[in-house]
C-alpha positions in Angstrom: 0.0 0.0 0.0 2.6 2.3 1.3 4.7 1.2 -2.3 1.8 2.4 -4.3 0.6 5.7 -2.5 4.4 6.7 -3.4 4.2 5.9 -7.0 0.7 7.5 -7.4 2.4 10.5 -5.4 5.5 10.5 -8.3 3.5 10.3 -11.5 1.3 13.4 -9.9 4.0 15.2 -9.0 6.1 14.5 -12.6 2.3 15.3 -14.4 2.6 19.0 -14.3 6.5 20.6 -14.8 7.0 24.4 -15.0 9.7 25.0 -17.8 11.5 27.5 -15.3 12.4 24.4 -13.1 13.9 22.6 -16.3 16.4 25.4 -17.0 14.8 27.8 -19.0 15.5 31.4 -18.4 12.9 33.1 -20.1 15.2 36.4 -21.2 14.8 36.2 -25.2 18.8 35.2 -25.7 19.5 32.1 -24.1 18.1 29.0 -26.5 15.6 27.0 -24.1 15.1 24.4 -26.5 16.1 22.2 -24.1 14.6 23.3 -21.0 11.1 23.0 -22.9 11.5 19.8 -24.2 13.1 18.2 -20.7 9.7 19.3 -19.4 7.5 17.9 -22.2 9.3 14.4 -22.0 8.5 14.2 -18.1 5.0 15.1 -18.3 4.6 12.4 -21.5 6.7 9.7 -19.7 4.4 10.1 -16.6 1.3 9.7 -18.2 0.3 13.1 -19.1 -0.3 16.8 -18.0 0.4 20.7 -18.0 3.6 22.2 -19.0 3.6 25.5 -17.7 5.1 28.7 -18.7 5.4 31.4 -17.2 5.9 35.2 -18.2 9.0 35.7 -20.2 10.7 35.4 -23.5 12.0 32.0 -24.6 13.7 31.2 -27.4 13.3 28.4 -29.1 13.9 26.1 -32.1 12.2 22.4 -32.7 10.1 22.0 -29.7 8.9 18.3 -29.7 5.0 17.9 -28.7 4.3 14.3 -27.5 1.0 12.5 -26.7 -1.1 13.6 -23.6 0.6 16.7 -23.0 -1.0 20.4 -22.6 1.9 23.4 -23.3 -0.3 26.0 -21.7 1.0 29.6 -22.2 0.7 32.2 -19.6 -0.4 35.6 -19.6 2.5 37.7 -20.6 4.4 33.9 -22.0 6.1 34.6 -25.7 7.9 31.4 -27.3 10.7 33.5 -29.7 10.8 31.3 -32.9 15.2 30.9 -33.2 16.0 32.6 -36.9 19.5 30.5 -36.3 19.0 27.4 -38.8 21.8 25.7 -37.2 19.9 25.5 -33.8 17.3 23.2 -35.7 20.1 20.9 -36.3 18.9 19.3 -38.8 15.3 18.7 -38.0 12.2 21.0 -39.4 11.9 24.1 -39.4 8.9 24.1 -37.1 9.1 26.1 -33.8 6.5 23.7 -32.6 6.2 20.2 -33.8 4.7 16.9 -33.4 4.4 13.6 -35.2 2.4 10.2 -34.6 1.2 11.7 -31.3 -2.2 12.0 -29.5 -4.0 14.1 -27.4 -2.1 17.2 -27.4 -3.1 20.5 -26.7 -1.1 24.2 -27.0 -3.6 26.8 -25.0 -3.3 29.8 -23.1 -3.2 33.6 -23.3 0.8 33.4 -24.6 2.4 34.0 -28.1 4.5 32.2 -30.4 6.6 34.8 -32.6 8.2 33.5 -35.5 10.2 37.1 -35.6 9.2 37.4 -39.3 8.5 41.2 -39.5 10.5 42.4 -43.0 8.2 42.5 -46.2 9.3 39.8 -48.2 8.6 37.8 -51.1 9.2 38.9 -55.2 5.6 40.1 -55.8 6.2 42.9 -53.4 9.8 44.1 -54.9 11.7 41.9 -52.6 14.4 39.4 -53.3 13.8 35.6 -54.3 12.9 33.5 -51.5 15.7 31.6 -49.2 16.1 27.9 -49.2 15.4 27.2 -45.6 12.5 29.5 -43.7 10.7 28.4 -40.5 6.8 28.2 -39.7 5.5 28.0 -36.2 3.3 25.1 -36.1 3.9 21.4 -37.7 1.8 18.3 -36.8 1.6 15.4 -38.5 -0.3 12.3 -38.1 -1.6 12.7 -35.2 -4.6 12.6 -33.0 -7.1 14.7 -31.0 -5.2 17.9 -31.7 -6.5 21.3 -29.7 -4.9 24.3 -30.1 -7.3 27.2 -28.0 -6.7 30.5 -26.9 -2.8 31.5 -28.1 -1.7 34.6 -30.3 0.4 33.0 -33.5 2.4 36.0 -34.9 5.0 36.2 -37.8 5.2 33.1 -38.8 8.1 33.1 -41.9 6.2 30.2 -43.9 3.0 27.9 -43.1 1.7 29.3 -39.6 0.0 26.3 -38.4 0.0 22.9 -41.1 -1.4 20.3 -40.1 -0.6 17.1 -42.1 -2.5 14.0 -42.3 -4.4 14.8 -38.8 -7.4 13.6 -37.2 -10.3 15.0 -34.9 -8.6 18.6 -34.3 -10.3 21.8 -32.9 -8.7 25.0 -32.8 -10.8 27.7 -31.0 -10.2 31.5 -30.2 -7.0 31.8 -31.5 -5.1 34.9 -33.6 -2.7 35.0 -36.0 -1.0 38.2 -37.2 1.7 37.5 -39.8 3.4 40.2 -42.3 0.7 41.4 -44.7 3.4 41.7 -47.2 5.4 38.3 -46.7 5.4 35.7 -48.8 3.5 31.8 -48.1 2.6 33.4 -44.6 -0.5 31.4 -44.4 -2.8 30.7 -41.2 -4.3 27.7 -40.8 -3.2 24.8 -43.3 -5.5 21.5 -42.9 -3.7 19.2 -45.3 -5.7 15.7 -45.9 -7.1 16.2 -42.6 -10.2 14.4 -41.2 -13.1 15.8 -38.9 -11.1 19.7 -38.1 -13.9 22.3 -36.4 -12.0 26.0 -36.6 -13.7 28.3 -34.8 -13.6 32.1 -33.7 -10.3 32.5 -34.9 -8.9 36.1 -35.6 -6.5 36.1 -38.9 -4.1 38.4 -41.0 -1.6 37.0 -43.1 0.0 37.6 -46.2 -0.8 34.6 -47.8 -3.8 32.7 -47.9 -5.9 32.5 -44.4 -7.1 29.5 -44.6 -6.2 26.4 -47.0 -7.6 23.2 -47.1 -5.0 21.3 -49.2 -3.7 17.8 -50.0 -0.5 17.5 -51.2 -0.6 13.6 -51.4 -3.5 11.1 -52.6 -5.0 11.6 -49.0 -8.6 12.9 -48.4 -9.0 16.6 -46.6 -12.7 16.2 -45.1 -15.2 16.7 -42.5 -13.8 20.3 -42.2 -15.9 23.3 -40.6 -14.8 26.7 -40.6 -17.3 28.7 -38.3 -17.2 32.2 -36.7 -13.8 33.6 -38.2 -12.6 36.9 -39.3 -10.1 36.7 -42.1 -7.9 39.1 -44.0 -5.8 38.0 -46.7 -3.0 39.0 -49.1 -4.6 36.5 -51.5 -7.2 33.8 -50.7 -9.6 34.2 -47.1 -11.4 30.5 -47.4 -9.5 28.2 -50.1 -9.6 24.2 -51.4 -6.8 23.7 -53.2 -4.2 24.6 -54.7 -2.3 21.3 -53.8 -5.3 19.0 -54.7 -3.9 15.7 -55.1 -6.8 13.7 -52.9 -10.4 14.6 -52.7 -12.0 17.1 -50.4 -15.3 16.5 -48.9 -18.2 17.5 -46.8 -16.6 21.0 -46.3 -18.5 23.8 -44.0 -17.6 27.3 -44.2 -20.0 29.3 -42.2 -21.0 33.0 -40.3 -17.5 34.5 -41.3 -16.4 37.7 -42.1 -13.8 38.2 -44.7 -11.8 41.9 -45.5 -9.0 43.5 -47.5 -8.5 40.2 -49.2 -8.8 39.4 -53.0 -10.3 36.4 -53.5 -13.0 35.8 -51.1 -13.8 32.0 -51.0 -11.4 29.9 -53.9 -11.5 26.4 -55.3 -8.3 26.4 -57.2 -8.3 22.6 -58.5 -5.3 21.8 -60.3 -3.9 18.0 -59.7 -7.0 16.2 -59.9 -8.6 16.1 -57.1 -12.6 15.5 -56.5 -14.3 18.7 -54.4 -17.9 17.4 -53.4 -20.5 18.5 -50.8 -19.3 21.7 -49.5 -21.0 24.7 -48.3 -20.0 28.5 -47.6 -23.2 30.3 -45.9 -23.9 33.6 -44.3 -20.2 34.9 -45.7 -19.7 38.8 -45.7 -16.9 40.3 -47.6 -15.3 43.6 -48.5 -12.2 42.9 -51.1 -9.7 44.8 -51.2 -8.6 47.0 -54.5 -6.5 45.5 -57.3 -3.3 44.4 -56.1 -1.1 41.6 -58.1 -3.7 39.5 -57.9 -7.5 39.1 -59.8 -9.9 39.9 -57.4 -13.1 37.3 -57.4 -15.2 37.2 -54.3 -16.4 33.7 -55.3 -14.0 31.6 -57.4 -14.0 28.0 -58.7 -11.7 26.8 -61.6 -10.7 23.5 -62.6 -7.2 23.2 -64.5 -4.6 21.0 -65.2 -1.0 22.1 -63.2 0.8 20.3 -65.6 0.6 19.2 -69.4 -0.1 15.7 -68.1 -1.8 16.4 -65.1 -5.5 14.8 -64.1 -8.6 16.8 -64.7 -10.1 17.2 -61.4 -14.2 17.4 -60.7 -16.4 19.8 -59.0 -19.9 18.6 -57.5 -22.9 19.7 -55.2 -21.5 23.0 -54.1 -23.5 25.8 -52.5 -23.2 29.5 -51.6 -25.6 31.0 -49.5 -26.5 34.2 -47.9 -23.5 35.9 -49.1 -22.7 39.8 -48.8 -20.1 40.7 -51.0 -19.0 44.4 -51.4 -16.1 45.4 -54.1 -15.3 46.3 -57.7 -15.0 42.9 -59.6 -17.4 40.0 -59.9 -17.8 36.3 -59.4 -16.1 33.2 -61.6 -17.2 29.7 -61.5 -15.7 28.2 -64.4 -15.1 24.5 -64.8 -13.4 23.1 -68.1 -15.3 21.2 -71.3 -13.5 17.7 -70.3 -14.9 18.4 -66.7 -18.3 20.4 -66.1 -18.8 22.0 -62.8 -21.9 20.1 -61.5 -24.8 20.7 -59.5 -23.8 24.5 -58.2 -26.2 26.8 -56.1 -26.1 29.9 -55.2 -28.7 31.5 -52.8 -29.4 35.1 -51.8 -26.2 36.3 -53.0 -26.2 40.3 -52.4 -23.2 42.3 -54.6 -22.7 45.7 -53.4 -20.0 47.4 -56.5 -17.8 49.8 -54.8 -15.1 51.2 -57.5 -15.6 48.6 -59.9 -12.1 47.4 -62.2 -11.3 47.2 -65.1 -11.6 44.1 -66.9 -9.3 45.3 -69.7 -6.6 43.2 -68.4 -8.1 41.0 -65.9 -7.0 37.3 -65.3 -8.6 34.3 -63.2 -6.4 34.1 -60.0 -3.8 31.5 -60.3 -2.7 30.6 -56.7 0.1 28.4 -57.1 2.6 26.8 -60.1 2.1 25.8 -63.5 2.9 25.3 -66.8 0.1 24.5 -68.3 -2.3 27.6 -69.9 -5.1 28.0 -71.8 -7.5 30.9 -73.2 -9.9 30.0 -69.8 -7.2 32.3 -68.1 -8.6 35.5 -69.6 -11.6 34.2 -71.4 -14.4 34.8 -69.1 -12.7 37.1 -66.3 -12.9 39.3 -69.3 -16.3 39.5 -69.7 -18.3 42.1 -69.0 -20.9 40.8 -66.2 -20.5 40.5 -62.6 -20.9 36.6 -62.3 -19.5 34.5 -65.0 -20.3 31.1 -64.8 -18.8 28.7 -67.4 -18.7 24.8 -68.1 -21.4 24.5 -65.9 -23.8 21.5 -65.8 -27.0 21.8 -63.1 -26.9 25.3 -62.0 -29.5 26.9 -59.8 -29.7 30.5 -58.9 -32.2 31.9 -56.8 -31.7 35.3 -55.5 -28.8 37.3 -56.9 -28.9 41.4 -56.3 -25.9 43.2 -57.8 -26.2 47.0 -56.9 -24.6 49.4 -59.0 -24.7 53.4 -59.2 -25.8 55.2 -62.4 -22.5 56.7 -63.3 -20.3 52.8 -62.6 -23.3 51.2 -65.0 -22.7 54.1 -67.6 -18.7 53.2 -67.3 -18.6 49.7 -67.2 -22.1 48.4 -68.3 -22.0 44.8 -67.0 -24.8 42.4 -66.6 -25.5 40.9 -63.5 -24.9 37.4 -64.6 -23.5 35.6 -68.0 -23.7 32.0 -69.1 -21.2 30.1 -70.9 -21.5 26.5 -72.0 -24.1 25.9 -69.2 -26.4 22.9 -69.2 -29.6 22.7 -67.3 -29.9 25.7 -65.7 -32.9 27.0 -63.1 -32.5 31.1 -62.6 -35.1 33.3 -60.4 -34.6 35.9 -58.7 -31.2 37.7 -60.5 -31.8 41.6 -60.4 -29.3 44.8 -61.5 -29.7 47.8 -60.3 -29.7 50.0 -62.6 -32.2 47.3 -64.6 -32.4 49.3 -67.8 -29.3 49.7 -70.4 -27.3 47.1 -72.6 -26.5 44.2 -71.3 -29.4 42.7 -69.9 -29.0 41.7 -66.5 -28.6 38.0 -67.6 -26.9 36.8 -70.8 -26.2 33.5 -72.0 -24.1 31.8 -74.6 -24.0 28.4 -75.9 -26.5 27.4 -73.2 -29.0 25.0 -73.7 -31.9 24.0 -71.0 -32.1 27.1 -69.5 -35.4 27.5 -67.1 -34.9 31.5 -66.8 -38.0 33.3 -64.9 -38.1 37.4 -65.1 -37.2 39.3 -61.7 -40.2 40.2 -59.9 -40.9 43.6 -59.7 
């Protein structure tokens, strides 16, 4: 008895470690890689617990999460991300990381700083990018992943990627990257399963959150709730990296700003998108920038020459608030039709509408393969074009323009390209009057199209 109350009194006392009592000094010079990770091994090796850490400034490089273990932050608590490759030695560039692990959780009212201020990357007038750059946040294959509460800032690549992970929930948390900096994304789910993101606060200068799959592995069961996102290029995207299917995707009560492309489907290795739904979305894009700006974007397209066509099915948009200067594009291609598409009580506000002169679908990632869909129907002059398009339903679409932006870019509110099977209520311009109509079509056939109600 005595022999077991002394045990049971060991594992409680090695369950929760304070990284001050492992070494670490806290004074944003000293490396307390080790210190952290001394702390993290006792709590996993006794079963589980709390890592604690205190106010302070602790630098670190490679931090090793392991199953059962909370890192919990504290109040005034700022992990420094080392810029020192040779402090990695050898391993990932992650500040954080974790692999074949369960049950871990990083929470608390702390920061992780990645320390990557400076503008950066060649679309901004700044050089090439290095070979080696850290990101805050890698975990791969594991398990009941909770990330709640923290402040993710600067990250230099991929802010938090999550590889190949299942049942995850990441709640309340910011991330404040560089604007300006190059592959600063947030929130990278890539071929995850079951992931519920919500009431997260993000800026970053690359897309805020991606669901991607960069191998032949499913990303699904993904909801997005409850977020406000600005973006250098994409808010909510699928794709590019769409090697594996996506499916039964949520994106819902979010607010997106200052970003160009609102909500993306870039499809480009592939990859079957199926079952997903973006409701009660508001967005205000930002002006021109390097990139096309589309509020609502899907395109299929081949990365490569001898790449696989990919497919887009049962998709729908609803109650969505959009206010900025270019319209939507759904475009699929005529080897691969985009299927079964609604859009709902879609409300377009145009504030300084673009130019379309020179206007190109958004790319979002390499290729070399091109063809005249890059310019085709970005170019037209409507504020929704929807090609290759194969059971479309639209029922309620308002786009809202003043006199004197109808009278310098007469657009209609909605063009048809190569649709089939089409049922349309509800589309209204305002102004009504003027050439074009508010809905034109081309190469249609099977179009159920009832006048606006009055």
């Amino acid at each position: 008895m005595a022999g077991a109350l002394a045990l049971c009194a060991a594992v409680a006392q090695g369950a929760d470690q304070d990284v001050l009592k492992h070494g670490a000094r806290g004074d944003g010079s000293s490396l307390d890689t080790h210190a952290f990770q001394a702390a993290i091994d006792v709590v996993s090796d006794s079963g589980g617990g709390v890592v604690h850490v205190p106010p302070g400034k602790y630098l670190v490089a490679h931090v090793e999460l392991k199953s059962n273990v909370t890192l919990r932050l504290g109040k005034g608590a700022t992990l420094l991300g080392s810029t020192d490759r040779r402090d990695y030695a050898g391993k990932s560039g992650a500040v954080l990381a974790a692999s074949d692990a369960g049950h871990i959780t990083v929470e608390g009212e702390g920061e992780i700083n990645g320390q990557a201020t400076a503008d950066y990357g060649e679309r901004w007038g700044a050089p090439q990018k290095p070979e080696w750059r850290t990101g805050l946040i890698r975990i791969e294959n594991c398990r009941d992943v909770t990330f709640r509460g923290v402040t993710l800032l600067y990250s230099d690549s991929w802010t938090l990627h999550l590889r190949r992970c299942e049942r995850v929930r990441i709640d309340c948390i910011t991330i404040r990257d560089n604007y300006r900096r190059l592959n600063s994304d947030g929130i990278d789910p890539n071929s995850c399963k079951d992931v519920k993101i919500t009431n997260c606060r993000i800026t970053t200068g690359d897309d805020a959150i991606v669901l991607k799959s960069t191998e032949p592995y499913p990303c699904e069961d993904i909801e997005v709730s409850d977020c406000v996102l600005e973006s250098a290029t994409a808010g909510l995207k699928i794709g590019t990296e769409s090697k594996g299917a996506f499916r039964r995707i949520r994106f819902r009560n979010c607010r997106i700003v200052n970003t160009p492309v609102g909500v993306g489907f870039f499809v480009k290795d592939g990859a079957l998108v199926q079952d997903v739904v973006a409701e009660n979305i508001e967005m205000q894009l930002c002006p021109p920038t390097f990139h096309a700006v589309v509020p609502l974007y899907i395109d299929i397209e081949k990365r490569n020459p001898d790449s696989k066509i990919g497919a887009v099915r049962d998709v729908t948009f609803q109650d969505i608030r959009i206010s900025g200067g270019a319209g939507l594009l759904m475009q699929g291609m005529p080897e691969s039709l985009l299927e079964n598409v609604a859009l709902r009580n879609i409300t377009f506000d145009v504030k300084e509408p673009q130019d379309y002169a020179k206007r190109k679908k958004p790319i979002g990632g390499r290729r070399t393969a091109h063809d005249a869909r890059d310019t085709k129907f970005a170019q037209e002059p409507t504020y929704a074009a929807m090609a290759h398009m194969k059971n479309l339903t639209i029922e309620g679409l308002r786009v809202r323009i003043t006199d004197a932006d109808f009278q310098r870019y007469p657009r209609s509110a909605i063009a048809l390209f190569g649709v089939e099977v089409a049922r349309i209520r509800g589309v209204t311009r305002s102004p009504a009057g003027g050439e074009p109509p508010p809905v034109v079509q081309r190469d249609c056939r099977e179009i159920d199209l009832a006048p606006a109600a009055r």
